[in-house]
N, C-alpha and C positions, 0 to 999 in steps of 0.2 A: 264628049269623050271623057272618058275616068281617067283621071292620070295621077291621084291622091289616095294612098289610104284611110287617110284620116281627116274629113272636114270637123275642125274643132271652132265651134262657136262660141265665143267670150274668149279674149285675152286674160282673163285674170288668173289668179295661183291655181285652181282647178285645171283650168285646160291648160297653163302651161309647165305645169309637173307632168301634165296625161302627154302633152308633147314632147318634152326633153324626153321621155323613157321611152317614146314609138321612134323616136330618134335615133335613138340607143341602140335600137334594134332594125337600125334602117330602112323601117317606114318613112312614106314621105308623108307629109301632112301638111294641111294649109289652113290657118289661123285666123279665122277675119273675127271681126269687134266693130259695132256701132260709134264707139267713142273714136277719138281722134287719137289714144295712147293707149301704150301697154298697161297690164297691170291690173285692172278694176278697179276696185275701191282702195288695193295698195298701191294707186300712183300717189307720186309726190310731186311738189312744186318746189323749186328754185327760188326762194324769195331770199335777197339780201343774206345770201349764202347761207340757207337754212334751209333743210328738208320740213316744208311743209305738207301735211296727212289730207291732205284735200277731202277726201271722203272718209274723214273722221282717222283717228287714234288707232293704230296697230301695236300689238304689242305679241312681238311669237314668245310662246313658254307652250314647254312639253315636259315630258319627264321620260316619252318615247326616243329611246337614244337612238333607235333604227333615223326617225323621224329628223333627228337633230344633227347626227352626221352628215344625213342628206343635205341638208340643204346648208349647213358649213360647206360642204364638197365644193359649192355653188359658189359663196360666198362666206367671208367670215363673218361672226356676229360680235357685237359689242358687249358691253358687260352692263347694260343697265336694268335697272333694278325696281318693278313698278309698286311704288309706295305714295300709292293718292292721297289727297288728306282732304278733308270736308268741311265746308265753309257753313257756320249756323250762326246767322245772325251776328258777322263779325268774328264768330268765336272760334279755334281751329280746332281739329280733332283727326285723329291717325284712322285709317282704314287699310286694313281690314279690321274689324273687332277685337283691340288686344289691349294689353295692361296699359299702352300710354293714352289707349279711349277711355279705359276707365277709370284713369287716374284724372285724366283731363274730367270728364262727365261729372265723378263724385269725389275724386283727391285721395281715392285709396289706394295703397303703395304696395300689396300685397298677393298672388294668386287667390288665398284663403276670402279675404276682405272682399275681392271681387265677384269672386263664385258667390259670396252669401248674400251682398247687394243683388246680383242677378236674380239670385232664389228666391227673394224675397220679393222682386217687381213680378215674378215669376208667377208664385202664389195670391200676387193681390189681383194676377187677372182672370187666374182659376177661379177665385173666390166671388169676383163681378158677372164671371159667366155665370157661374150657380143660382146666382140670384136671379137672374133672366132667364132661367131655366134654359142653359143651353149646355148640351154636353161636346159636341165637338163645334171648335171653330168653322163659322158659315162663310166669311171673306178672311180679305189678307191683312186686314189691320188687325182682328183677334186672334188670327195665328201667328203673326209678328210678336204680338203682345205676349202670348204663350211662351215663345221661344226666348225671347230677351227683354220682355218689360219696356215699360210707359216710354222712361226717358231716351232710352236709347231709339226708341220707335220713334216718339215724336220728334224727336231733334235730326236726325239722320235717315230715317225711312221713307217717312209719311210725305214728305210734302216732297222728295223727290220722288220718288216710287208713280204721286201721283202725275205729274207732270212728263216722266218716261211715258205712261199710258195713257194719259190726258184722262182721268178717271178716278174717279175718289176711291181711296182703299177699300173703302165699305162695299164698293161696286164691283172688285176682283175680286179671281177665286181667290181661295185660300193655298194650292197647291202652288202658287207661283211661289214661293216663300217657304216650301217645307223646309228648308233647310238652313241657316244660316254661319259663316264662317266665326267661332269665337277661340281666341288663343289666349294663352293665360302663359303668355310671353312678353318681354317686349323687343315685339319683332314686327317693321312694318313692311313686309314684304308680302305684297298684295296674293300673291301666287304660291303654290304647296309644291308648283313641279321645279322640277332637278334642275334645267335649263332655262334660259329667257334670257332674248336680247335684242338688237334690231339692227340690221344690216349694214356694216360699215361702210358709207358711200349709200345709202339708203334703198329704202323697196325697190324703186327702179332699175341697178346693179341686180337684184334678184333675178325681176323679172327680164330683163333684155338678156341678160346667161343666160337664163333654162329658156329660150325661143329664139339664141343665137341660130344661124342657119336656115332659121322655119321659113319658108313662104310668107309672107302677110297681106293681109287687108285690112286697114284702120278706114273707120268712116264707115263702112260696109253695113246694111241693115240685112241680117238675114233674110228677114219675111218681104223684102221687098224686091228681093231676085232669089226666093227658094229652090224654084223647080233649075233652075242653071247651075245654084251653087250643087245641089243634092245630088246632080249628075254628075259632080268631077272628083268623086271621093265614093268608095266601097261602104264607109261607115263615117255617120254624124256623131260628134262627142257634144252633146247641146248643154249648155251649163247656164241656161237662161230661164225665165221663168214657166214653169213647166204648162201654167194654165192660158198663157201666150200662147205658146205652140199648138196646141187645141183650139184656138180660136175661141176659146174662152167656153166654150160650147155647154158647162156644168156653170157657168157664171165665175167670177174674179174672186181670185184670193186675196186676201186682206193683207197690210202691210202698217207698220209707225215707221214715219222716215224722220231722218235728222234735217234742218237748216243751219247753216255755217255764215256765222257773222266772223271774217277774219280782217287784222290791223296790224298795220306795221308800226311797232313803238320805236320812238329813241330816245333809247334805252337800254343795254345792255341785258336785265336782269326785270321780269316785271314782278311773277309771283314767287320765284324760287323754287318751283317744282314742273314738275310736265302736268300734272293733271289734279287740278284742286274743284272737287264736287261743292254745288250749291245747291243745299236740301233743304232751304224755306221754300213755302209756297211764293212768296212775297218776286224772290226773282226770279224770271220769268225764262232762264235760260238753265240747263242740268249744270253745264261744266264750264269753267275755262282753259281750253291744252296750250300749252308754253311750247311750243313745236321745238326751237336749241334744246331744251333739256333730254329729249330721247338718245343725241348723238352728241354734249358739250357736258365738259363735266369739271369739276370744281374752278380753277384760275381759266382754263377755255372759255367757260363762257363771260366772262367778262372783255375776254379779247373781242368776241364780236359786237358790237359798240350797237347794234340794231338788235329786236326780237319781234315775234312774229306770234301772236295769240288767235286762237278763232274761240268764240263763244255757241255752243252747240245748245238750239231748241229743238226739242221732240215735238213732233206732230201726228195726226192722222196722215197716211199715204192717199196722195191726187195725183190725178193721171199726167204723168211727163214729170213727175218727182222720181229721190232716185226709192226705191224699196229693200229697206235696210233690215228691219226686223218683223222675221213671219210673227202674225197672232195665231199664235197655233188655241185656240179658244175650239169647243165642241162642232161647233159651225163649220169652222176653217179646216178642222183636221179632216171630217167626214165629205168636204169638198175635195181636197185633196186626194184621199183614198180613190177619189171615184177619179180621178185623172192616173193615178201611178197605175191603176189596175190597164189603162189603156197601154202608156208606157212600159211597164210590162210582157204586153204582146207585142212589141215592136222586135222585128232581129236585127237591122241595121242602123240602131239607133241608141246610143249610150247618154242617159242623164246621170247630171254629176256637181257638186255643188249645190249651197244654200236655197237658190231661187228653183232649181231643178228638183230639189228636194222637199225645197218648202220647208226647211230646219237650217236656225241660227247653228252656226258652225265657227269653231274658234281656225284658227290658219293651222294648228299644227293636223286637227283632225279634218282640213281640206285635203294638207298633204298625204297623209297616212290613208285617205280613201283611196287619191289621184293614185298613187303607188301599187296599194292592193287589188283596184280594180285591172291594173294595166298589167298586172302578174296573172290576176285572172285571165 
C-alpha cells in the first residue's frame, strides 16, 4: 500500500533539503539510508568535545544569498574563515596563490615584483615548449607550468596533484588545471564567495532540523528490499549512485576515495590551523585537518585541553569503500551518458546529488539543486 509521497534514498544534504521542502508543502515522505546516521558525508563525531568531519572537511561558502539564508533559517553559521596553508618540506606557505605565497616562495614584497617573477617562470616554459616543438600544453604539469611557473608547480602542485590522483602529472590531462587561483593581495581567504561558515553545534544540527518530523530508516539498504520499499511512495528521490541502480548493466563508474587515519592528541593546539596541505611526493598522506579549528577560535581553543587531527590518503576506489570524487575522464563521462539517458525516461523516479549525477558538487550547489528541483 502507497502511504508516502516521497521515498527519499540517502539521508544526506540532497535528500534532506529535497525533504524539508515536501514537508513544507505537506507531503509525507520517508527517508531511509544504509548507514546507521543522518547526514552522509556531513556527519560528525563527538570526540572529546569536538566535531569531528568523519568523512573528510566541509566547509559551506556560497555567494548565493537565496542559498545562504536558507540554510541560516535552519541553523546559524559561524564566522570561519578557510585559509589552508601548505606544508613543503618543512617550509609553510599561504593558499590560495597570493602575495604572502610569493613573498614566502621568492621574498618579494610587491604586486608589480610578483606579477614579473610569474612572467618570467611564465616565459621560460613557453620558451622549453618551443624547443620540443610543442605548441599547446599535452598534460597538467605543462599547463601548470604555463599558467604560474616551475617553483610554484614544483613546490605546491606536483607532487600533491599527483598523490590526489595517484598519477604522475605527465599522465593527466591538461584541462584538469586550466585555470588557477592568483591574487596579488594579501589575503588568505581560500574562497571569492560572499558567505562561509559551519554550523554552530555542527553538521548534524543541520541535518536532524531539515528531517525533523520525517519518517526514517537508518541501516536500510535500498536494493536489498526494493520492490517493498518502491511500493509505499508515489515517487523515488534516489541520491545514490546512479550506475548501482542499473545493476551496473553499462559496467561501473570510477571513483578516488579518501582513507582517514584520525588521533586524539593531548594537547590543546597541534598545528594552529584546520587544514595544512602536504605537497611533497615524500609524504604519503594530502593533508592534516585539526577538526577544533572549524568551531574554536583564538583563547577557545586552548580551553579545550585535548584536539582531534585525521590525516587523509587518496586512493583508487574498491568495492565497499566510500566513493568520494567522480573521474569524470573521457571513459567515465561516455559511461555515464549512456545511464542518465535511462534515467531520463524514468517518470517516477528523481536523481539528485554527486553519485546520482556522477559530478563532484560543492554543498551550497547541493542545496541550490535540492531547492530548484523541488519548485520544479
Amino acid at each position: 500500500m502507497q502511504c508516502y509521497d516521497y521515498l527519499i534514498v540517502g539521508a544526506g544534504l540532497f535528500g534532506a533539503v529535497f525533504a524539508y521542502k515536501a514537508m513544507q508543502e505537506g507531503k509525507k515522505c520517508l527517508v531511509i539510508d544504509r548507514r546507521p546516521h543522518l547526514g552522509g558525508n556531513l556527519y560528525c563525531e563527538d570526540v572529546e568535545g569536538i566535531h569531528v568531519h568523519k568523512y573528510g572537511a566541509h566547509i559551506f561558502h556560497t555567494s548565493n544569498k537565496k542559498v545562504w539564508d536558507f540554510v541560516n533559517s535552519i541553523v546559524e553559521f559561524n564566522r570561519y574563515t578557510n585559509s589552508p596553508v601548505a606544508n613543503y618540506k618543512g617550509k609553510l606557505y599561504n593558499l590560495p596563490f597570493n602575495m604572502n605565497t610569493f613573498y614566502q616562495m621568492w621574498g618579494v614584497t610587491t604586486p608589480v615584483e610578483a606579477q614579473a617573477k610569474i612572467e618570467e617562470q611564465k616565459a621560460e616554459a613557453v620558451r622549453r615548449m618551443k624547443e620540443l616543438g610543442i605548441s599547446e600544453p599535452r598534460n597538467l604539469e605543462e599547463q601548470a607550468q604555463l599558467l604560474i611557473g616551475k617553483d610554484i608547480y614544483e613546490k605546491l602542485i606536483k607532487g600533491y596533484t599527483e598523490k590526489q590522483w595517484g598519477r604522475k602529472c605527465t599522465d593527466l590531462p591538461a584541462f584538469i588545471i586550466k585555470r588557477l587561483p592568483v591574487r596579488m593581495v594579501f589575503d588568505n581567504n581560500y574562497f571569492n564567495d560572499k558567505y562561509q561558515g559551519i554550523p554552530i553545534g555542527g553538521y548534524n544540527v543541520l541535518t536532524e532540523r531539515l528531517l525533523e518530523g520525517v519518517d526514517m530508516r537508518l541501516g536500510c539498504d535500498y536494493f536489498a528490499h526494493r520492490v517493498e520499499l518502491d511500493g509505499l511512495a508515489d515517487r523515488v528521490v534516489f541520491t545514490g549512485a546512479i550506475d548501482e541502480y542499473y545493476g551496473y548493466k553499462f559496467g561501473k563508474l570510477e571513483y578516488r576515495t579518501v582513507r582517514f587515519e584520525t588521533e586524539i592528541l593531548d594537547m590543546p593546539n597541534y598545528q594552529g590551523n584546520a587544514v595544512v596541505n602536504y605537497t611533497e611526493w615524500e609524504v604519503p598522506y594530502t593533508r592534516v585537518i585539526e577538526h577544533k579549528h572549524f568551531e574554536m577560535f583564538g583563547a577557545e581553543v586552548n580551553q579545550c585541553l585535548k584536539t582531534v587531527i585525521s590525516r587523509e590518503y587518496s586512493s583508487e576506489w574498491t568495492e565497499g569503500s566510500e566513493p568520494y570524487y567522480p573521474v569524470n575522464d573521457e571513459r567515465n563521462n561516455a559511461l555515464y551518458l549512456k545511464y542518465k539517458e535511462l534515467a531520463d525516461k524514468e517518470t517516477n523516479v528523481i536523481f539528485g546529488g554527486r553519485l546520482a549525477e556522477y559530478k563532484y558538487y560543492d554543498m551550497h550547489h547541493i542545496v541550490e539543486k535540492a531547492l530548484d528541483l523541488f519548485n520544479q
